[in-house]
C-alpha positions as MATLAB code, in Angstrom:
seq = 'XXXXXXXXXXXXXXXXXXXXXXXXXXXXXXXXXXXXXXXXXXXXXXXXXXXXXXXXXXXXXXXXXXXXXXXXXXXXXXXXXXXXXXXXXXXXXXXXXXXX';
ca = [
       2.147    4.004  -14.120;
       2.983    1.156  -11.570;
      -0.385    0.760   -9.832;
      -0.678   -1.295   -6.431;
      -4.171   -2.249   -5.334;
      -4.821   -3.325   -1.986;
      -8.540   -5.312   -1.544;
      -9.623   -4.380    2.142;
     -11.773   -6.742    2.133;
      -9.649   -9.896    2.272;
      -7.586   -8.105    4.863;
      -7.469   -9.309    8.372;
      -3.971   -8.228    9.124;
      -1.025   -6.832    8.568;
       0.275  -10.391    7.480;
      -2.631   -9.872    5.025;
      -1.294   -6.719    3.744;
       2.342   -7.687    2.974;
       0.859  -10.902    1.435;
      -1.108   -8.549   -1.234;
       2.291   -6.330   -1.390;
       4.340   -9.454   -2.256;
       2.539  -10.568   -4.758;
       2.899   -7.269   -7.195;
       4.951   -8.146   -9.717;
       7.606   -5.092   -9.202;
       8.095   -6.428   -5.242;
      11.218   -8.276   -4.581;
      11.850  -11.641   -3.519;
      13.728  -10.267   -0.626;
      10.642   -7.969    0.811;
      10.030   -8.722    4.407;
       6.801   -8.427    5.869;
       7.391   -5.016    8.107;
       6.313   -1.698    7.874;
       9.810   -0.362    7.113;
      10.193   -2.605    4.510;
       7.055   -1.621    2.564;
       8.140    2.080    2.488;
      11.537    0.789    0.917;
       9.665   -1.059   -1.603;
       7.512    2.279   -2.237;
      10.222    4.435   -2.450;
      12.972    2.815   -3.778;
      11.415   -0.443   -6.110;
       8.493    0.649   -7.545;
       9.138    2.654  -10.862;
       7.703    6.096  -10.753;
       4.902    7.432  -11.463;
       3.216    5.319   -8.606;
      -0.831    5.131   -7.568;
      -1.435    3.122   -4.468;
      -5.049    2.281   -4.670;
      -6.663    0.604   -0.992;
     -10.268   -0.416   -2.157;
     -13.431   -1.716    0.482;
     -10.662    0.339    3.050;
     -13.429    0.669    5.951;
     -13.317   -3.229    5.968;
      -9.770   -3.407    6.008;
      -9.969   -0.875    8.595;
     -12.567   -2.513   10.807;
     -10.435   -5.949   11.111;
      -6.913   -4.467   11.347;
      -7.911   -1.710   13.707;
      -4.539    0.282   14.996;
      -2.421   -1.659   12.073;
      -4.923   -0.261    9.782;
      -3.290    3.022   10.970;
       0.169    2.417   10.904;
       0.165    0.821    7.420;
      -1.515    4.272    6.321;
       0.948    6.396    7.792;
       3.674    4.058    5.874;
       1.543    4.964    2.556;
       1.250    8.474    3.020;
       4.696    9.137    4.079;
       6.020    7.038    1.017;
       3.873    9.674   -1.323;
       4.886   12.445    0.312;
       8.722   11.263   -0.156;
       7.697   10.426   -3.472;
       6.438   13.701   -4.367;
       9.151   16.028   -2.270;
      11.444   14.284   -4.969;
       9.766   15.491   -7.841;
       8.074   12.091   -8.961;
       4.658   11.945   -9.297;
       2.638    9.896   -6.735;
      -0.763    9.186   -5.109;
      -2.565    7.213   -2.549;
      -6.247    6.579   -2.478;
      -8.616    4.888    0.184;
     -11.879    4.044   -1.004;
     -14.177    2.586    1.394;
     -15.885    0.976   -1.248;
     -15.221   -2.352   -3.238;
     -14.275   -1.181   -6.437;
     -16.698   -1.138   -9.466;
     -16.689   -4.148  -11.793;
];
């Protein structure tokens, strides 16, 4: 399963966001930091099955404010594409750091 976790808690922006994105090892060199670009990479890049996993989210949420939103939307949809196509996919916000 190719597994990207976000950590909210380190994330001020959306800058911060395609920063963790670019560093999993299945994104591109080429991956721009845009919304559109990160639904490519979910869609089309990442091998299936794929588990996006967005831990301490509130905090994320709290700094980024309507981006927080957007970038959601962008994760959800990418799922949903995901799954329409038969592939196994899922996206999970915890609000919570995750456990040690």
């Amino acid at each position: 399963m190719t597994e990207l976790v976000l950590d909210g808690a380190s994330m001020h922006s959306l800058a911060d966001l395609h920063a963790q994105v670019a560093q999993h090892p299945h994104t591109p060199d080429w991956y721009g930091p845009s919304l559109d670009g990160l639904f490519d990479v979910l869609v089309a890049i990442y091998p299936a099955p794929l588990r996006v996993r967005w831990n301490s989210a509130e905090a994320a949420r709290a700094a980024m404010g309507d981006d927080f939103r957007r970038a959601r939307i962008v994760f959800e949809d990418a799922v949903a594409y995901r799954r329409e196509r038969g592939e196994e996919a899922r996206f999970e916000i915890l609000h919570e750091p995750a456990a040690a």
